[in-house]
C-alpha angles and dihedrals in degrees: 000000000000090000091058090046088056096057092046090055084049099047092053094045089055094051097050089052087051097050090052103048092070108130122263123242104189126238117322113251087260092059091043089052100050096046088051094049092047085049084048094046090059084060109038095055099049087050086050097053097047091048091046084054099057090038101056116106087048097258117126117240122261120239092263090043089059095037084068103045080054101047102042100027126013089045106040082047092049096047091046089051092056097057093045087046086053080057091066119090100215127213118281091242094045101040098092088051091035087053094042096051093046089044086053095044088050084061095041082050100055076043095056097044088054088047121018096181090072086076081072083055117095100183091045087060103034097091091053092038087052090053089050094054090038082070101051097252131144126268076237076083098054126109117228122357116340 
């Protein structure tokens, strides 16, 4: 009797084991995209509000003025955003196009530190904000105006 009970602690064991070694696939691209654009919302909020700060009143902001919102905001909050974003796994069918547009926004970002006006530029932008949307993401994940 407690030999039986032995190998029927065994065989469930075993079957348990089993059951849980199944691969893993990663998350599925709805769950990729829902953590990336939460990382993305964080951001983008704190980047909103400060913007919406310099620009009420209805003025638009003078080159210093934005020069400041840059440096201390839009590219501390970028660059944050990058290394959560590093943080996602992506989907299996999104993660050469995931790796390559991180990889891109890693090099607009060094770009954009050397020169903050280029944010205010749209082209500029255009080729990074497409990947973004390519993937599925928020405009939340976006850099400069969308």
């Amino acid at each position: 009797m407690m030999r039986r009970r032995v190998f029927c602690g065994v065989g469930v064991a075993i079957a348990v084991g089993v059951a849980g070694c199944g691969g893993d696939d990663g998350p599925s691209d709805a769950e990729f995209i829902k953590q990336a654009n939460a990382v993305c919302h964080g951001h983008y909020v704190t980047i909103t509000a400060a913007a919406s700060k310099l620009l009420a009143g209805g003025k638009l902001p003078t080159p210093a003025q934005f020069g400041k919102l840059a440096q201390g905001t839009i590219i501390p909050e970028y660059s944050a955003q990058i290394t959560e974003l590093r943080e996602v796994e992506p989907s299996e069918s999104k993660k050469d196009a995931y790796d390559k547009w991180l990889s891109d926004s890693e090099a607009l970002r060094e770009k954009v530190k050397a020169n903050p006006a280029l944010v205010q530029q749209a082209p500029m932008l255009a080729s990074i904000n497409g990947q973004s949307d390519k993937l599925g993401l928020s405009t939340e994940c976006h850099l400069g105006a969308s």
